[in-house]
Jmol script that loads the backbone (N, CA, C; Angstrom):
load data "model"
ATOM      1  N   UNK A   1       9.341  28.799  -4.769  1.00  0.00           N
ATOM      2  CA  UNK A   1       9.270  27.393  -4.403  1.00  0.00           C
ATOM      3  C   UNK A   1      10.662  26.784  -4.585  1.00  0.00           C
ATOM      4  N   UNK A   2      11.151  25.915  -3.379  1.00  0.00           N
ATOM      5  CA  UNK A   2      12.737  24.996  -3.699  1.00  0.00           C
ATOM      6  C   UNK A   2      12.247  24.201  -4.606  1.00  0.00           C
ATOM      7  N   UNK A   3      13.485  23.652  -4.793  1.00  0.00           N
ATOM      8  CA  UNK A   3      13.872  23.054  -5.708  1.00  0.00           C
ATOM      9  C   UNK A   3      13.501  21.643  -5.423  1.00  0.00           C
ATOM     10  N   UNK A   4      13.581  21.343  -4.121  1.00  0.00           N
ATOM     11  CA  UNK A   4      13.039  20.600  -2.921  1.00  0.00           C
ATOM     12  C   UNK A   4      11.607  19.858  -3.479  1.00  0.00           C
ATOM     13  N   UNK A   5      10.414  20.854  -3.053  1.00  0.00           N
ATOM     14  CA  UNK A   5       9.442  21.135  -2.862  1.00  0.00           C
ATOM     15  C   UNK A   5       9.121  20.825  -3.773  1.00  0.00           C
ATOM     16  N   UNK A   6       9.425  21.461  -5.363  1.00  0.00           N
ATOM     17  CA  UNK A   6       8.822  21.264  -6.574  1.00  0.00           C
ATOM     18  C   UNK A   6       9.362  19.697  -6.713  1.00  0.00           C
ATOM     19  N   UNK A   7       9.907  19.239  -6.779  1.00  0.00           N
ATOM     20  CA  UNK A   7      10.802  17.958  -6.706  1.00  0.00           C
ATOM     21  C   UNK A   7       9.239  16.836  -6.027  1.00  0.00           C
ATOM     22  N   UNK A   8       9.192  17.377  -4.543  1.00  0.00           N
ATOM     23  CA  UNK A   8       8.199  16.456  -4.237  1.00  0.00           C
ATOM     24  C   UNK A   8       7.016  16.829  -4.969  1.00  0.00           C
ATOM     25  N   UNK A   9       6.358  17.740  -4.949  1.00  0.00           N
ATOM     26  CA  UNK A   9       5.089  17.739  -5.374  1.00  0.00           C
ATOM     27  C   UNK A   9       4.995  17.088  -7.042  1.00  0.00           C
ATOM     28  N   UNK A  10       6.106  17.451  -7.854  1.00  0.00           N
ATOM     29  CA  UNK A  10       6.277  16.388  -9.478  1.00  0.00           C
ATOM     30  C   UNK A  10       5.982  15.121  -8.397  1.00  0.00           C
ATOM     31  N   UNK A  11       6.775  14.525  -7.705  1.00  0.00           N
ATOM     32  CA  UNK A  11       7.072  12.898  -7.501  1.00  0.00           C
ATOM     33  C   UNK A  11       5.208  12.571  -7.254  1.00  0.00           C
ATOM     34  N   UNK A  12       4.789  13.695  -5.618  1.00  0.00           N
ATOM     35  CA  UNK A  12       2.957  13.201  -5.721  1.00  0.00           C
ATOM     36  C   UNK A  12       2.402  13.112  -7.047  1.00  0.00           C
ATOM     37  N   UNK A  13       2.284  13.795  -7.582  1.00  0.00           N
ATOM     38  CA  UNK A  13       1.654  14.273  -8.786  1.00  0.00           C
ATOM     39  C   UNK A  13       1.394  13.383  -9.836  1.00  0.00           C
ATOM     40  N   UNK A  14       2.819  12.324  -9.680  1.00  0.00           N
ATOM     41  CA  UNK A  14       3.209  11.382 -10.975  1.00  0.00           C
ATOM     42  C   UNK A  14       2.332  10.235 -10.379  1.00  0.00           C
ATOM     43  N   UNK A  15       2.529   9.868  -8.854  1.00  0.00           N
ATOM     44  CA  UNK A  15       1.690   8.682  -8.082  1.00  0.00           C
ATOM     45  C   UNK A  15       0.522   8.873  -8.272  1.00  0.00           C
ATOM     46  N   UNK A  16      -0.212   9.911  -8.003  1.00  0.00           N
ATOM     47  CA  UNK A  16      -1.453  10.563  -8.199  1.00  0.00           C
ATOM     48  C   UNK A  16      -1.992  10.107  -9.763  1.00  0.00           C
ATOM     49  N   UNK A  17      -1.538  10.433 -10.669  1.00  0.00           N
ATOM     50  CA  UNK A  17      -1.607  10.158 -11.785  1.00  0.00           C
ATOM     51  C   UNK A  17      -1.423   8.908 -12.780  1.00  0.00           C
ATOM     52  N   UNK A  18      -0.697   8.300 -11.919  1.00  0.00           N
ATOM     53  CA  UNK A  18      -0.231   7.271 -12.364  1.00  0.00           C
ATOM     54  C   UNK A  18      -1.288   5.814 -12.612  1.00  0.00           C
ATOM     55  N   UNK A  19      -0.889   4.517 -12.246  1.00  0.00           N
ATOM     56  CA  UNK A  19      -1.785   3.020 -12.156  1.00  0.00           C
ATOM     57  C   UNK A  19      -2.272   3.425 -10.903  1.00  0.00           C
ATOM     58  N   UNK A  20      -2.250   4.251 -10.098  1.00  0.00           N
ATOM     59  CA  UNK A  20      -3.587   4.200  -8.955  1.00  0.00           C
ATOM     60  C   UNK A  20      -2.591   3.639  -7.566  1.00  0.00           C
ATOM     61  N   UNK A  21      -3.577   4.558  -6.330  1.00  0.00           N
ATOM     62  CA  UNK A  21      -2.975   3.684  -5.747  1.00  0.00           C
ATOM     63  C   UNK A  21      -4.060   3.099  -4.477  1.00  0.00           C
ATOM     64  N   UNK A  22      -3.546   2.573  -3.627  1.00  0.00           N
ATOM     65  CA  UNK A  22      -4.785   1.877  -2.592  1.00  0.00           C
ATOM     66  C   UNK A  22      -4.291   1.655  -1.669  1.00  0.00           C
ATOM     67  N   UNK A  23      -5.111   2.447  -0.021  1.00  0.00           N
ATOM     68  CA  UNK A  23      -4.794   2.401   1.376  1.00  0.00           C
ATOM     69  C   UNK A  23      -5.183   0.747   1.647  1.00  0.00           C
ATOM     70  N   UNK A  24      -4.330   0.712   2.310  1.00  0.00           N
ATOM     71  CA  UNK A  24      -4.270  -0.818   3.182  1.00  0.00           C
ATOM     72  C   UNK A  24      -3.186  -1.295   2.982  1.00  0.00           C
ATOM     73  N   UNK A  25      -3.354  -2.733   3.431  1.00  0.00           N
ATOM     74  CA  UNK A  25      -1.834  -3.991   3.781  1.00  0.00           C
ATOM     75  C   UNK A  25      -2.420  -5.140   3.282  1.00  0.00           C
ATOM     76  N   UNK A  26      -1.567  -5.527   2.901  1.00  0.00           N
ATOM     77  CA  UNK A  26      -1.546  -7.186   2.115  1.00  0.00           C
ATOM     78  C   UNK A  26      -0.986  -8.244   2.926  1.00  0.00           C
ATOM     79  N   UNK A  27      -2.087  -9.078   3.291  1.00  0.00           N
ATOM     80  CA  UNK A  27      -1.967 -10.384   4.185  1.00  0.00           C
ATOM     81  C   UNK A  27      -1.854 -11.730   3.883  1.00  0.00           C
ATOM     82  N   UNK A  28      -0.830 -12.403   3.522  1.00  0.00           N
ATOM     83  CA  UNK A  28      -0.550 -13.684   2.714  1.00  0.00           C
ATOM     84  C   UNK A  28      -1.177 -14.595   3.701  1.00  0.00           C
ATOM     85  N   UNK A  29      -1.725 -15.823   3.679  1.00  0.00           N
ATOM     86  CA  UNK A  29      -1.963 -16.962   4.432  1.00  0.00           C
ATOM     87  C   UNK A  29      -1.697 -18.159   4.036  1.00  0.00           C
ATOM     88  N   UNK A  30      -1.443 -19.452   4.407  1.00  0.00           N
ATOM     89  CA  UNK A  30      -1.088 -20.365   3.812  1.00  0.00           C
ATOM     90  C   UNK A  30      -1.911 -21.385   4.596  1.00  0.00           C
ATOM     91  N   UNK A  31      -2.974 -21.950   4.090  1.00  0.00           N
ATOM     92  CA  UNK A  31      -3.847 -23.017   4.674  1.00  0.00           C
ATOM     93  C   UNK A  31      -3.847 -24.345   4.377  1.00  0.00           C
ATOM     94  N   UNK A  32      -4.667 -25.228   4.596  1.00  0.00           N
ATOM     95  CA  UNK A  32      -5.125 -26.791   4.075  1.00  0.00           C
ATOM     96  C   UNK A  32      -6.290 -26.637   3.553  1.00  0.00           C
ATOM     97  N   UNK A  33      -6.719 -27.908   2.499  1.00  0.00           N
ATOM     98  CA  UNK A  33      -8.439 -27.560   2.201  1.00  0.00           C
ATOM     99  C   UNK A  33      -9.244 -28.561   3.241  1.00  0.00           C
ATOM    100  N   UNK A  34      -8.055 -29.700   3.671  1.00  0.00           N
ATOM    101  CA  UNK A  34      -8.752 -31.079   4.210  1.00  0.00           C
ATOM    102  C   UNK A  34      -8.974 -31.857   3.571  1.00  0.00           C
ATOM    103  N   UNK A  35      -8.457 -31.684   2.108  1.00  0.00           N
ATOM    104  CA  UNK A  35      -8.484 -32.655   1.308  1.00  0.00           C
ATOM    105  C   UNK A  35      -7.286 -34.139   1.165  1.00  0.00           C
ATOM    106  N   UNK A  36      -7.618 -35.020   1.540  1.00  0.00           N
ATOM    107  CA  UNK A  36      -6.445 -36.410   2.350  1.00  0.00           C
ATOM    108  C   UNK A  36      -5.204 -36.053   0.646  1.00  0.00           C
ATOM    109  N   UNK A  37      -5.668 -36.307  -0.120  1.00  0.00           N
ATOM    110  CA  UNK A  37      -4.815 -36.476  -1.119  1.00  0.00           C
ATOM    111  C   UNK A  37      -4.367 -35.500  -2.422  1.00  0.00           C
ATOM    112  N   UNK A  38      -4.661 -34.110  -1.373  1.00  0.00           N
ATOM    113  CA  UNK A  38      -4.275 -32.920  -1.325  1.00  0.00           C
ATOM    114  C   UNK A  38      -2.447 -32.512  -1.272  1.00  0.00           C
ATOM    115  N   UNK A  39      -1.757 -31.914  -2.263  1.00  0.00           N
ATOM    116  CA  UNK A  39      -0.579 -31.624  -1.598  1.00  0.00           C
ATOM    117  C   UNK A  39      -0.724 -30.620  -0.592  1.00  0.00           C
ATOM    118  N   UNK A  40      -1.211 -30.154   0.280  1.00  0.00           N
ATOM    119  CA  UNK A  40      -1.409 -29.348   1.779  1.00  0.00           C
ATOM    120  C   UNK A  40      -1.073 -30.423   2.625  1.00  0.00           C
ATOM    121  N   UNK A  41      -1.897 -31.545   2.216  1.00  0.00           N
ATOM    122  CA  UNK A  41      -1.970 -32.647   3.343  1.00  0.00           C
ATOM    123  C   UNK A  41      -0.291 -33.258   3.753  1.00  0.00           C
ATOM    124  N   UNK A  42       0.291 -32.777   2.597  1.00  0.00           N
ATOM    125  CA  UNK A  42       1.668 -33.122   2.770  1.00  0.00           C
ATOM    126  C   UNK A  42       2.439 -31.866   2.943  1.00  0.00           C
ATOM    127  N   UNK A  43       2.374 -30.757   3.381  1.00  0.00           N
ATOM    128  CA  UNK A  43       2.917 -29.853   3.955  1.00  0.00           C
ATOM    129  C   UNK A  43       2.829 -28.702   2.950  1.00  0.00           C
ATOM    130  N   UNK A  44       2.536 -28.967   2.015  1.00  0.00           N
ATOM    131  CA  UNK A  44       2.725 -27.972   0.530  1.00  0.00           C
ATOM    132  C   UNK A  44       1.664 -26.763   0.418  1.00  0.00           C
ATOM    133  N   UNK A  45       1.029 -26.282   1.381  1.00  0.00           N
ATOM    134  CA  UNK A  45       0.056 -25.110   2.069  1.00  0.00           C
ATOM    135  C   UNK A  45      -0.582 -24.538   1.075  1.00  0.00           C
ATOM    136  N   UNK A  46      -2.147 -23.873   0.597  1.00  0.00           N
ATOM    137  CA  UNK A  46      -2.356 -22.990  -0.559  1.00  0.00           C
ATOM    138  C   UNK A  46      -1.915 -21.796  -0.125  1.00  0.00           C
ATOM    139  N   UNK A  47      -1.732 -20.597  -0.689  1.00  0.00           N
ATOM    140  CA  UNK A  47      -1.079 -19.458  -0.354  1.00  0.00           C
ATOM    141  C   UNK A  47      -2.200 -18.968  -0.880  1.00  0.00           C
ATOM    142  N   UNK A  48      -2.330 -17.726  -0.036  1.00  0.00           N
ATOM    143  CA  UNK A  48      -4.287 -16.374  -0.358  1.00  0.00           C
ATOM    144  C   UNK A  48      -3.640 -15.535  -0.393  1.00  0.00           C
ATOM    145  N   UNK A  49      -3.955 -14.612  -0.720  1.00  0.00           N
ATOM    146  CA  UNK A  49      -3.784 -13.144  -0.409  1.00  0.00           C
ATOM    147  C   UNK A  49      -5.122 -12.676  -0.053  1.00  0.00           C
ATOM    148  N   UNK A  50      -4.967 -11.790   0.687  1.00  0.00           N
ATOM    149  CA  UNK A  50      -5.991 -10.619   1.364  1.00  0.00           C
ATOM    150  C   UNK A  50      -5.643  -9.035   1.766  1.00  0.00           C
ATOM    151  N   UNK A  51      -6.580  -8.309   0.930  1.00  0.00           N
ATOM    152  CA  UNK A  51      -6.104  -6.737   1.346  1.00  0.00           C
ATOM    153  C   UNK A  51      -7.121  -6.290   2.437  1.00  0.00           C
ATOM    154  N   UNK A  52      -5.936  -5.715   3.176  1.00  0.00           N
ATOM    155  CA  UNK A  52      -6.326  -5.500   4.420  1.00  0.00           C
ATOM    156  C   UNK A  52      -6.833  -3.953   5.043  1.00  0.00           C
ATOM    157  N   UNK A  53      -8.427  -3.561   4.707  1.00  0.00           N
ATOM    158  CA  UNK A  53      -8.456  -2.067   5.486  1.00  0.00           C
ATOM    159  C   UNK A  53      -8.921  -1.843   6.581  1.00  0.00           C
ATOM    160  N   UNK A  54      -9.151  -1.145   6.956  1.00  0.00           N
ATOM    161  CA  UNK A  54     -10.203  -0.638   8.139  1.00  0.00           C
ATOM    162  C   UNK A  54     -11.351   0.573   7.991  1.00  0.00           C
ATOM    163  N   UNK A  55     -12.014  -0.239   7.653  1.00  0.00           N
ATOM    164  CA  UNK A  55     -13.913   0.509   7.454  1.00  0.00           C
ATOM    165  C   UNK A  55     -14.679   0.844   9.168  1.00  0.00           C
ATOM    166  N   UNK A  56     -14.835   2.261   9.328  1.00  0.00           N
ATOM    167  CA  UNK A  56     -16.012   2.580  10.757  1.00  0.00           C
ATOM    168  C   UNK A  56     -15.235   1.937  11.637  1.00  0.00           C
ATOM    169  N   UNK A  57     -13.770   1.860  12.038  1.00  0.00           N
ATOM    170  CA  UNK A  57     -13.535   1.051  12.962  1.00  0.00           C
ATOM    171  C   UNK A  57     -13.053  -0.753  12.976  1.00  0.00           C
ATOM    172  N   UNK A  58     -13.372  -1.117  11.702  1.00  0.00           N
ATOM    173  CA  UNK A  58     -13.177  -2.587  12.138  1.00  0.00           C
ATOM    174  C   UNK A  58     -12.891  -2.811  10.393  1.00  0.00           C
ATOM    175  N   UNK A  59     -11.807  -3.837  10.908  1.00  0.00           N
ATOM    176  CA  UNK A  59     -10.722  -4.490   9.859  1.00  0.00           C
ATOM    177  C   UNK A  59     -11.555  -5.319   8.986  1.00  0.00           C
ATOM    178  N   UNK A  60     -11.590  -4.871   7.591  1.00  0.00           N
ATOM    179  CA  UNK A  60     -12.079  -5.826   6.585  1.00  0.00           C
ATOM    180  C   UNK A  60     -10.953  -6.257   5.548  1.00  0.00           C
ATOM    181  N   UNK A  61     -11.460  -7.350   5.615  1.00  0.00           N
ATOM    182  CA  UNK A  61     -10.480  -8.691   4.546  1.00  0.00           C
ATOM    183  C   UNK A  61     -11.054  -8.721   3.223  1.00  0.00           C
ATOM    184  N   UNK A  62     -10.523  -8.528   2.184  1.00  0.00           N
ATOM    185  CA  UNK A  62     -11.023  -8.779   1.001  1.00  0.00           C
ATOM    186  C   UNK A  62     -10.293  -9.777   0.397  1.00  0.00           C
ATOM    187  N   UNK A  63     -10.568 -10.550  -0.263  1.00  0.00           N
ATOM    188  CA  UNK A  63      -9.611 -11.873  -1.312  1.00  0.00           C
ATOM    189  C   UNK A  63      -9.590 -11.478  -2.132  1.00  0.00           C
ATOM    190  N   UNK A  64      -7.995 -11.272  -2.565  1.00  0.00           N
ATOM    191  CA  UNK A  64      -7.227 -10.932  -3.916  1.00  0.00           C
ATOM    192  C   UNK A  64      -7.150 -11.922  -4.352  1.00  0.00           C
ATOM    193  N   UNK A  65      -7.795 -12.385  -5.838  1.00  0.00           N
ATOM    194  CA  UNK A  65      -7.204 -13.550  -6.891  1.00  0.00           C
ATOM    195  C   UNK A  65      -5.652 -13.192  -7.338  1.00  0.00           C
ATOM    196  N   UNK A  66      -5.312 -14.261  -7.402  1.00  0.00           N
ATOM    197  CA  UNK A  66      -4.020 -14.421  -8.154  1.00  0.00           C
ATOM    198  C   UNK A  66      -4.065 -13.463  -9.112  1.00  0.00           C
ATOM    199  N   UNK A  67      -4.660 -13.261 -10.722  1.00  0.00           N
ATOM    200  CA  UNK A  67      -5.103 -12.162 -11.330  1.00  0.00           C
ATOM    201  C   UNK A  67      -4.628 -11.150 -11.190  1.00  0.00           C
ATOM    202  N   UNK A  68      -4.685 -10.352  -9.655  1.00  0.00           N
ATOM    203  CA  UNK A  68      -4.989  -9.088  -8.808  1.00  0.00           C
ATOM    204  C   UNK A  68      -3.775  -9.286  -8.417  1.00  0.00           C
ATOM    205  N   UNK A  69      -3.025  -9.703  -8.054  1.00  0.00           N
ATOM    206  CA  UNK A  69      -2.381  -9.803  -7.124  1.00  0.00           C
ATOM    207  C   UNK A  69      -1.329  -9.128  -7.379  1.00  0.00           C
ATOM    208  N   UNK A  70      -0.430  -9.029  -8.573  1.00  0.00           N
ATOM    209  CA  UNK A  70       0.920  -8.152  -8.925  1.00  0.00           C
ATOM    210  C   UNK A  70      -0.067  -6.782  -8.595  1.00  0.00           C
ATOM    211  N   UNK A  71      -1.177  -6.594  -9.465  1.00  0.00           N
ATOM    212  CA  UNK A  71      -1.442  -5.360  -9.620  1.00  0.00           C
ATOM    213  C   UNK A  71      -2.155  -4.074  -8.294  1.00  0.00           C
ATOM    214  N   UNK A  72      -2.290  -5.508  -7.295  1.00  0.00           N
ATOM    215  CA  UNK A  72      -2.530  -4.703  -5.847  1.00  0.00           C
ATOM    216  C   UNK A  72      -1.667  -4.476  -5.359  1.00  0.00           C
ATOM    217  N   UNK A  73      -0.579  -5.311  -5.126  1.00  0.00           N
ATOM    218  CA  UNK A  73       0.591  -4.991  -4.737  1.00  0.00           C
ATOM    219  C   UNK A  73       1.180  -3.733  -5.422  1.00  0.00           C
ATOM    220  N   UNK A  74       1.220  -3.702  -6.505  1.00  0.00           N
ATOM    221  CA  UNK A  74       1.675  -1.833  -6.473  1.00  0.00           C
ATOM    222  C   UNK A  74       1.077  -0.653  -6.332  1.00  0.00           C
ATOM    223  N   UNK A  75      -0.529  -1.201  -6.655  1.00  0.00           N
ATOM    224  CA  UNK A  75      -1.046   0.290  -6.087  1.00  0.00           C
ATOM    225  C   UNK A  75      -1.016   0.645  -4.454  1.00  0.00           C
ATOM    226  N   UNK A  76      -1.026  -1.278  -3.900  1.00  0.00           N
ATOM    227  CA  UNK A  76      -0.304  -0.233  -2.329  1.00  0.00           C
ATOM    228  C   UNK A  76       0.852  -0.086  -2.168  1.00  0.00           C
ATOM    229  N   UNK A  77       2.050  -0.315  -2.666  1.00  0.00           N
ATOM    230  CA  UNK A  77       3.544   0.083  -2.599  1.00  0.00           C
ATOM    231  C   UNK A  77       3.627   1.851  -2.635  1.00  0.00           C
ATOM    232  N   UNK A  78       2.534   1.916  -4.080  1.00  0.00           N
ATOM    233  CA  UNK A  78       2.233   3.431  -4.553  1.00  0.00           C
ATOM    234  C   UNK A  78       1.543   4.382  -4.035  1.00  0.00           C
ATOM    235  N   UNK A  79       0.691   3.346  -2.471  1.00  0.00           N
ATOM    236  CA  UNK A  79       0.281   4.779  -1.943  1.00  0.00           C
ATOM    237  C   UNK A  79       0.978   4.327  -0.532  1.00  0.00           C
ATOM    238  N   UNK A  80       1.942   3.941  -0.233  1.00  0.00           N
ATOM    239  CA  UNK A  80       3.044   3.896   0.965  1.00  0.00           C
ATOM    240  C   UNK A  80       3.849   4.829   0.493  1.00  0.00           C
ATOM    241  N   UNK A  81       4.634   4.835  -0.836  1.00  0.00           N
ATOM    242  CA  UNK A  81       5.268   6.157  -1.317  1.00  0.00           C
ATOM    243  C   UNK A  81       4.743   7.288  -1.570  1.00  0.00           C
ATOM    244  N   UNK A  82       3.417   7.499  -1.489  1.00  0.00           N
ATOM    245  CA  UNK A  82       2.553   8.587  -1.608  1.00  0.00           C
ATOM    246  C   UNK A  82       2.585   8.935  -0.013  1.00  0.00           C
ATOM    247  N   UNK A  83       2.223   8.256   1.020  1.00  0.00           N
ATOM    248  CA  UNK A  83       2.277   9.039   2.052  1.00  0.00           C
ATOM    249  C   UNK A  83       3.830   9.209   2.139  1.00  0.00           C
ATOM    250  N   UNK A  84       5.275   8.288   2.128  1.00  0.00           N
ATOM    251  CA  UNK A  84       6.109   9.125   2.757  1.00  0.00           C
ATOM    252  C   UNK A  84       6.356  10.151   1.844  1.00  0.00           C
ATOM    253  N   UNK A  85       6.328  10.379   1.235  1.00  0.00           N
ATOM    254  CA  UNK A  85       6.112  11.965   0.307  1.00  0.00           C
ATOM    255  C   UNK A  85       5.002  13.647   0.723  1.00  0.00           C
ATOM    256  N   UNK A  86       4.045  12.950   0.977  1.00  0.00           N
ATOM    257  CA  UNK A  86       2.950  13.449   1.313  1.00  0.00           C
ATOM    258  C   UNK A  86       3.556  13.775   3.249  1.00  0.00           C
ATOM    259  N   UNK A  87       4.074  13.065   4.008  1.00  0.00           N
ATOM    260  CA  UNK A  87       4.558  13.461   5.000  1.00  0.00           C
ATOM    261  C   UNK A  87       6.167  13.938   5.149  1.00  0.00           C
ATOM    262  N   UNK A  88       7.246  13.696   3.837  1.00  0.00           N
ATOM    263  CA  UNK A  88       7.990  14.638   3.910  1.00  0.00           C
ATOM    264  C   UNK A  88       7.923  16.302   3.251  1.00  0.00           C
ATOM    265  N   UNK A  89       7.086  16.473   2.951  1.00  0.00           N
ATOM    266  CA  UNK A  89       6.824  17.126   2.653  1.00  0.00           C
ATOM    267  C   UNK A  89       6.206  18.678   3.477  1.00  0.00           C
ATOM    268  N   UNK A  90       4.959  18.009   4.222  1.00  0.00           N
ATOM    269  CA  UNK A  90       4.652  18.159   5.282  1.00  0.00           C
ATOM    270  C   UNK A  90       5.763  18.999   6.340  1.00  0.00           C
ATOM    271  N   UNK A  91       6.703  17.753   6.726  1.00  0.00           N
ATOM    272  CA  UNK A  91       8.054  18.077   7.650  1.00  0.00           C
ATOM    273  C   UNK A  91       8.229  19.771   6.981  1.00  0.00           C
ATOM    274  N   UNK A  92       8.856  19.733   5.631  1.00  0.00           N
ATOM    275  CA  UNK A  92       8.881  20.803   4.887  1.00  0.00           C
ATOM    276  C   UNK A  92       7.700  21.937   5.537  1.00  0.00           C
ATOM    277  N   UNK A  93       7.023  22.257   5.097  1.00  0.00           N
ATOM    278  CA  UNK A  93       6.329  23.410   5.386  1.00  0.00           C
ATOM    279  C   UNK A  93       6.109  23.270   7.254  1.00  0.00           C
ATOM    280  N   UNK A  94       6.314  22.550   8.004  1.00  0.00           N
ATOM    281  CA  UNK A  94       6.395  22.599   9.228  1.00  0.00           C
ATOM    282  C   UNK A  94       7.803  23.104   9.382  1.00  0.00           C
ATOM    283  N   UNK A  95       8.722  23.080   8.976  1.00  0.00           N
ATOM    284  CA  UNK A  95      10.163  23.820   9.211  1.00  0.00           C
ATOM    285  C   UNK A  95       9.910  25.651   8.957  1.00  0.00           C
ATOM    286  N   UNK A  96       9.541  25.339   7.420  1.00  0.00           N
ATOM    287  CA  UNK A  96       9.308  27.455   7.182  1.00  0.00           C
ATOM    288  C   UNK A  96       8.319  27.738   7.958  1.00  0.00           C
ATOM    289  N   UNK A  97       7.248  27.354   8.727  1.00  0.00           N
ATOM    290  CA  UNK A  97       6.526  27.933   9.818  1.00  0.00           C
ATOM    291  C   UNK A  97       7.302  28.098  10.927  1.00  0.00           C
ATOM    292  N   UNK A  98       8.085  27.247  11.142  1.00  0.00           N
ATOM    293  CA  UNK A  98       8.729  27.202  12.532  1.00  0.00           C
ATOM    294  C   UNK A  98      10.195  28.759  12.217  1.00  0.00           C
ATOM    295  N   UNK A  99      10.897  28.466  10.715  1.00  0.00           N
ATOM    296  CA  UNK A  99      11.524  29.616  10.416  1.00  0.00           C
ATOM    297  C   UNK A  99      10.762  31.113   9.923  1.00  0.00           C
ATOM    298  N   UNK A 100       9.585  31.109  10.206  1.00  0.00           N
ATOM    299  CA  UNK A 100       8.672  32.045   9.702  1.00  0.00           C
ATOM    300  C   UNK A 100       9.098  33.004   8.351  1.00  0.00           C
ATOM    301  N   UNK A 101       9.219  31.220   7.377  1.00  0.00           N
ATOM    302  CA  UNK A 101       9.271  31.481   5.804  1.00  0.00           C
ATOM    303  C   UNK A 101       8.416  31.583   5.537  1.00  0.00           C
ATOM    304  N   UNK A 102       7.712  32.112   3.847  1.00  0.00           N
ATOM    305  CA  UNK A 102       7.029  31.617   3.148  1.00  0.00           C
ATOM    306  C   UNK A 102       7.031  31.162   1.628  1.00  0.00           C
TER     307      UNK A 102
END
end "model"
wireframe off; spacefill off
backbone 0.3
color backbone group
């Protein structure tokens, strides 16, 4: 095994192991409530968060509390670096097939 290789599979391994991680995208929004004497009403917007997957085909929204919110944000940062790992990697053993390594 390179030096490479072992290199990525430690890096999966540590994500894998690590605070977790979670497929999807994070969707900020900034609304009004309609409340007249609301700061929205004066341009000052509430800010949401929503994690964003796709279940059978069709996009579901979930509402992240404030609470949640640092801590979703890295488990999906952590599985965006899990796939480009998980697909350089990949590249990797698609090269020694193509050099008919093993």
């Amino acid at each position: 095994m390179s030096l490479r290789e072992r290199d990525l599979r430690s890096r999966l391994s540590q994500l894998i192991a690590g605070e977790g991680v979670l497929h999807g995208t994070l969707d900020e929004r900034a609304r009004t409530c309609g409340k007249p004497n609301c700061k929205c009403a004066r341009g000052e917007k509430h800010i949401s968060l929503y994690l964003v997957v796709r279940e059978e085909g069709k996009l579901r929204h979930l509402y992240v509390p404030e609470s949640y919110a640092n801590q979703v944000r890295n488990w999906v940062a952590h599985y965006q670096r899990l796939l480009a790992l998980a697909e350089e990697l990949s590249s990797m053993y698609w090269e020694k097939i193509q050099k008919r390594e093993k």
